[in-house]
N, C-alpha and C positions, 0 to 999 in steps of 0.2 A: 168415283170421288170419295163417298165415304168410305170402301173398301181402301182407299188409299191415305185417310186421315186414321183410319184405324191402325194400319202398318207402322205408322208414324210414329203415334200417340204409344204403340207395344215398343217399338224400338228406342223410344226416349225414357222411358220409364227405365226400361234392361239396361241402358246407358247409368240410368241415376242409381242402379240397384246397388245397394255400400258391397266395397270388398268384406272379402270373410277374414276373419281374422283366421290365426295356422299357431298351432301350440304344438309344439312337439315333446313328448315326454321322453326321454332316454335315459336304457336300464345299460349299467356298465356288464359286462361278461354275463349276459343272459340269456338261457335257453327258454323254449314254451314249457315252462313250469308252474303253469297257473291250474285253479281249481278250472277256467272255461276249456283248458287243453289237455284235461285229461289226468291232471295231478292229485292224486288220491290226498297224500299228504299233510296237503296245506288248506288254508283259509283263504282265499284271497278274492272278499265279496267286493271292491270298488272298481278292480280289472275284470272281473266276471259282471257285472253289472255292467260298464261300460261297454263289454260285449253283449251282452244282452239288448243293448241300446245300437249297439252301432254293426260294424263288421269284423269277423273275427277271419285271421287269412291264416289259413296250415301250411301255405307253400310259399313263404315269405324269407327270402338268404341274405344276406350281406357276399359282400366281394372279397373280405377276408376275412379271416377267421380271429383276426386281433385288430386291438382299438385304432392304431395311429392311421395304417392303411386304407381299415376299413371308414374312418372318418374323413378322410383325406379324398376319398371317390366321395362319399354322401355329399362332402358339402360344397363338391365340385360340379357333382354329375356324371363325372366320368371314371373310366377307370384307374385303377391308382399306378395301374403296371404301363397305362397309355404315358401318365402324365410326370413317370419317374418319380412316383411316394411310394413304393409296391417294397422297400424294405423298411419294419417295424422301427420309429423313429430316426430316423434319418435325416441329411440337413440341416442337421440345428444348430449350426456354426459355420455353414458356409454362403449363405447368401442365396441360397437354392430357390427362384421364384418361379408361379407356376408360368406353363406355355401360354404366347401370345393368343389372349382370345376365350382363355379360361379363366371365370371368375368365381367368387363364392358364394352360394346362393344369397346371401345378407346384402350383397352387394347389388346381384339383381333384383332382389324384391328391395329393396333400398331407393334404385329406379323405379322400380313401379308405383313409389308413393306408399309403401313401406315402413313401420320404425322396426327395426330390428333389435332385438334382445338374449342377451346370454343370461339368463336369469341364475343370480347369488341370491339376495337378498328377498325373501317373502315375508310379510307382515301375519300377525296372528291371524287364524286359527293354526297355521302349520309352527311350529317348531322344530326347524330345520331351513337349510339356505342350499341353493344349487353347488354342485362342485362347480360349476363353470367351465368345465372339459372341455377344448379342442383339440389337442394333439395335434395337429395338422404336420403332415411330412413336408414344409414348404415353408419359406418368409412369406409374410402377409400385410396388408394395409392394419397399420399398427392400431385403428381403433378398427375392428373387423365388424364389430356390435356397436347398435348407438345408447346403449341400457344393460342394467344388471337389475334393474327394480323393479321388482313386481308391481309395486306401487306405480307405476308408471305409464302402464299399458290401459288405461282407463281413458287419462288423454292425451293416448297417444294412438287410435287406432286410423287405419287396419293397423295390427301388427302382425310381423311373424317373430316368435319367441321360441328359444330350446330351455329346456330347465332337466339337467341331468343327473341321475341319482347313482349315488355309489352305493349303494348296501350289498349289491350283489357284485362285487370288485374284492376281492382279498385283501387284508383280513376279514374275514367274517366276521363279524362284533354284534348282531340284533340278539333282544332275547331270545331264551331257551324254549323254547315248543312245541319241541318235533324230537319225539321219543326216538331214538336211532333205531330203537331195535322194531320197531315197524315199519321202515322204511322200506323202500323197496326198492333194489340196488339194479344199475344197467348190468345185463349177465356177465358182461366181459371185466367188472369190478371184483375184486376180491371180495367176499364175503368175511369181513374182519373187523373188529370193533373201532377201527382207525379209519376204513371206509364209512361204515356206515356210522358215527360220529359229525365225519367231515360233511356227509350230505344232509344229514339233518341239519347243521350249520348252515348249509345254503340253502335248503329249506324254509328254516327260521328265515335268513336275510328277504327269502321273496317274498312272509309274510311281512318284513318291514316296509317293504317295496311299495306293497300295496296299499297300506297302510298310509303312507306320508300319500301317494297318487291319489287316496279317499279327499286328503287336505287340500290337495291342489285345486280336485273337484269340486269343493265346497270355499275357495276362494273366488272359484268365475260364478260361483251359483250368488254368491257373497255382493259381487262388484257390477252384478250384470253383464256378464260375459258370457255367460253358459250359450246362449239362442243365435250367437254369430257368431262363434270360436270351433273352427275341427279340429277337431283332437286327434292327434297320432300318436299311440306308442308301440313304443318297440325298442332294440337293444343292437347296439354298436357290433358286438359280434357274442358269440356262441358261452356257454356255459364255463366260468375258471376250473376245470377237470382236467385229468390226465384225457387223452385222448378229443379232446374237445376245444377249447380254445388254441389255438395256433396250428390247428391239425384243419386237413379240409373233406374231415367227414363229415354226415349231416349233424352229429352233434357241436360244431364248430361255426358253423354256417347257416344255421338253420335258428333264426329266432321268430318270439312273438311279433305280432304286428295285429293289433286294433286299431280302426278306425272309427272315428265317430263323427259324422256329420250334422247336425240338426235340424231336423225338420222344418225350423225357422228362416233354414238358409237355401228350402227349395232346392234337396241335393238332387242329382242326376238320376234317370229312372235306371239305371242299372247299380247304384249304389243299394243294396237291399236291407235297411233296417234289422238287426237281431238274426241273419244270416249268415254262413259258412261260404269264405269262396278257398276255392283249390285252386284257381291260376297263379300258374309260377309268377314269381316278381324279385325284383331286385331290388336293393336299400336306395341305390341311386334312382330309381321308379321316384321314389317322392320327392326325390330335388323336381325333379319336371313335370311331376304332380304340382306342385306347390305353385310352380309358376305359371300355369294353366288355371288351377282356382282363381289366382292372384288376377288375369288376365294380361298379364305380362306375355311378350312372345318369347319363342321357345328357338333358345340359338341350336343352328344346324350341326354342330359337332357333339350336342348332348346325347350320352351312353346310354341316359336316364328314358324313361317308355313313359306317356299319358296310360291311364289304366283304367279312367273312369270318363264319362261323359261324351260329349258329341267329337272333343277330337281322340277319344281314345284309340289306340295304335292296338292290331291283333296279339294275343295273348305269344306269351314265350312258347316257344319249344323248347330250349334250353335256357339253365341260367348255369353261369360261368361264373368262379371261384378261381383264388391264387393265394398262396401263404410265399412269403421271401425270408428272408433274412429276421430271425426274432429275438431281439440282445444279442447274445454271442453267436447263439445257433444260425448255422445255413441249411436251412433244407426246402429244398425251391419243389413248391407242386403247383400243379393249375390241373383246373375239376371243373367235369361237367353233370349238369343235374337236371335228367328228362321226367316225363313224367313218372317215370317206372324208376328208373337206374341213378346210380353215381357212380359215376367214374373218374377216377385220380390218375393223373402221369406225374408222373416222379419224374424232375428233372438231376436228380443226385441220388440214381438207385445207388444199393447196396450197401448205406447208412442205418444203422438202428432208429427204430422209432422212437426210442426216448433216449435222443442224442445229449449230452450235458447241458446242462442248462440250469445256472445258478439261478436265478429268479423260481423256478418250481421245484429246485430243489429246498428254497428258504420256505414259501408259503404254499407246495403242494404236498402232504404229509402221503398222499398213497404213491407219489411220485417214489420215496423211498421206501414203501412198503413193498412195492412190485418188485425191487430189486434185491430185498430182503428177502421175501417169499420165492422167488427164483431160485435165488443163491441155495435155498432148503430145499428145494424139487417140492412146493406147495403150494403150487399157483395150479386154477383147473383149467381145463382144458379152452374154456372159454378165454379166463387170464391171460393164456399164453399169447391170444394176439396184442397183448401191449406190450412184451417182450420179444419180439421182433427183432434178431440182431443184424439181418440185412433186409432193405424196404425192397420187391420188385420193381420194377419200370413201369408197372401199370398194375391199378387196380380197377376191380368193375364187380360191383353189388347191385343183385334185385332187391330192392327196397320195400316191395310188398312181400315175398317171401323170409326176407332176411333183413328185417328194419336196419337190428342194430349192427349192420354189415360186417360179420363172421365170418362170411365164408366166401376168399373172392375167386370170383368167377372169371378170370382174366385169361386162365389156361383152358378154359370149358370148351371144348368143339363146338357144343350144343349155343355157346355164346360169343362166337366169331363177329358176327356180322351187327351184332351189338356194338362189339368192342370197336372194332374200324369203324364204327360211323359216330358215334363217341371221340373216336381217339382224332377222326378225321375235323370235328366238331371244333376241338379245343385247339389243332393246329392251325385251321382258320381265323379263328378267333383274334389267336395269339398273332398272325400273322396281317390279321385288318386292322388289331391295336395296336401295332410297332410294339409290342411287349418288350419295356425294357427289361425287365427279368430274366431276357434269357441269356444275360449276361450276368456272372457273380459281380458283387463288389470287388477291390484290391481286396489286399489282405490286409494291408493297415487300417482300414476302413471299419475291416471286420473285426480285430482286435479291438475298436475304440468305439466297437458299437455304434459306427453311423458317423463318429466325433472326428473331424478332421486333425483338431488340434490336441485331439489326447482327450479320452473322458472324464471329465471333470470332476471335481476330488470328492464330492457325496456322491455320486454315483461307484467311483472307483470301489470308497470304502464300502459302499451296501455290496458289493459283488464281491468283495475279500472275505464278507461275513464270513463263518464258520456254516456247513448246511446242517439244516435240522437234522434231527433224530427220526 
């Protein structure tokens, strides 16, 4: 009998225990370029602290390597190429709503007793307000959030809130910091004062980054929120670089991700306080994270993996990658990423790597450096893989030998049976997703950038610009 009032009395208690509040911090086009990851460069004690505090993850991807898609799986759960968002803004004039039975995570934790928030507007100490980013490749419930105010979520919990920073989005604009000429360039960059300039630039920006994420931190320490608020940050997709954003190599796909649980909130014994984890994960991982802390149930067609606690689901073997359609450009890849390798299939070989592309020709300056430096036979031997004027049908990098994937290994003897069970990987994949991808758009579609009825007259004119120098 009292072994059975005890049961009771533990499971009524667990019943009344308050939900956790869910912050999410997001970095627009950012790489793991922090002091806790290894960046010699920079400053960045409030995201290095908060790893210090919570978990910092090395093997953390998004599903694409650019914002709309890769937004458009996060905040579904699923993939973007299942659920037809898989080309870079698309939809935005034709009534495109998502599949029966997919919702947006706002909307499930909404049900679970939830306020949900796109945070703009933050009260002093910060100086600064959220972009309010969604991009979503889809119409949607026209109030998706029930808040933009910081000031709000005090009483209003549980909540779950996003609050997104653009500093690391092009232009570049934070101040000057970061000497260019100690910078220390990825090999396959040209070593030129226009490169290493530009990266100092993004450099500077992730000290802004971090900087404004000190303020945020010192707002829930401010309102009392800090002891039941986890914190997640992390970045929509990969670094704004040649070779990086819209691309599905690891610099494309491969972003930060800190967690921070608090100790107050009684995390999971396998969450490990000021700890390194190397399990693979996907961006879509924390939609079904979120709704698991939340104690929400977890609908059966989510992409997304539990990755902590009693119902965590076994670690990846693979994580799966696709780039479509990005403004004007077509170059359709899908990538897989094992522990060791990445592997790209090119579903449009024989295209140049830096196919035209007005948007990085206006705000990417080594985008036209590379092609300067060509055109004078002055690019090194490294360089030369961004000049690429026909892509293969397959690429395949060791990652522990060859981080910054130099040299592929696609035609290797010695790397056959890698490659087929890779290549085997991504065609299953594609084939359990219904990947819509593996169909281009028309071609008016493609001309109008996604816009059914013609692209509309600010966009048209930004794309007539003149391109930089």
């Amino acid at each position: 009998m009292l072994r059975c009032l005890v049961f009771c009395l533990l499971a009524l208690s667990l019943q009344a225990a308050p939900k956790p509040n869910i912050l999410w911090l997001i970095a627009e086009d950012f790489g793991p370029h922090l002091g806790c990851y290894g960046e010699a460069q920079v400053q960045t004690p409030h995201l290095d602290g908060l790893a210090a505090r919570g978990m910092r993850h090395e093997r953390f991807y998004t599903t694409a390597p650019v914002c709309s898609p890769s937004r458009s799986a996060l905040n579904t759960g699923m993939y973007q190429t299942r659920i037809g968002a898989h080309n870079h803004r698309s939809h935005r004039d034709d009534g495109f709503t998502l599949p029966a039975g997919v919702q947006l995570l706002s909307q499930r934790l909404r049900a679970a007793g939830y306020f949900t928030a796109n945070l703009k507007q933050l009260p002093k100490p910060a100086d600064f307000g959220g972009s309010g980013k969604t991009d979503w490749n889809f119409s949607h419930d026209p109030k998706p959030f029930d808040g933009e105010n910081w000031e709000d979520l005090r009483s209003h919990q549980p909540f779950y809130a996003q609050l997104n920073f653009q500093e690391t989005h092009r232009s570049f604009h934070a101040p000057a910091k970061v000497d260019p000429a100690k910078v220390k360039l990825p090999p396959y960059y040209p070593d030129h004062e226009i490169t290493r300039r530009d990266w100092a630039q993004y450099l500077d920006s992730a000290m802004e980054l971090d900087r404004k994420v000190g303020l945020v931190l010192e707002l829930l320490k401010r309102d009392g929120l800090a002891d039941n608020t986890i914190v997640c940050f992390f970045a929509d997709n990969g670094a704004a670089h040649v070779r990086a954003k819209q691309f599905c190599y690891e610099e494309g796909l491969q972003v930060p991700f800190i967690l921070y649980w608090p100790a107050a909130l009684n995390p999971p014994a396998d969450y490990q306080a000021g700890q390194v984890s190397r399990r693979l994960l996907l961006s879509l991982d924390l939609h079904a994270a979120a709704l698991d802390w939340a104690g929400a149930a977890l609908p059966a067609n989510l992409d997304g993996q539990v990755f902590l606690g009693p119902q965590a689901q076994p670690p990846r073997q693979v994580v799966f990658g696709a780039r479509d359609r990005c403004d004007e450009t077509v170059l359709r890849l899908r990538s897989a990423r094992d522990e060791r390798h990445r592997y790209i299939l090119n579903l449009d070989p024989g295209k140049p790597l830096l196919l035209p592309n007005a948007y990085k020709a206006q705000q990417y300056p080594v985008w036209n450096l590379i092609g300067e430096l060509k055109a004078s036979g002055q690019l090194s031997p490294e360089a030369q893989t961004l000049a690429i004027e026909a892509l293969p049908e397959e690429e395949l990098y060791d990652l522990e030998a060859d981080p910054h994937q130099l040299h592929n290994l696609a035609q290797s003897p010695q790397h056959q049976e890698i490659r087929r069970r890779l290549r085997a990987e991504v065609e299953a994949w594609m084939q359990q997703t219904q990947d819509q991808g593996r169909q281009p758009e028309p071609e008016a579609l493609v001309r109008n950038q996604g816009y059914r009825k013609g692209m509309p007259a600010k966009k048209r004119a930004k794309a007539a610009k003149p391109k930089s120098p």
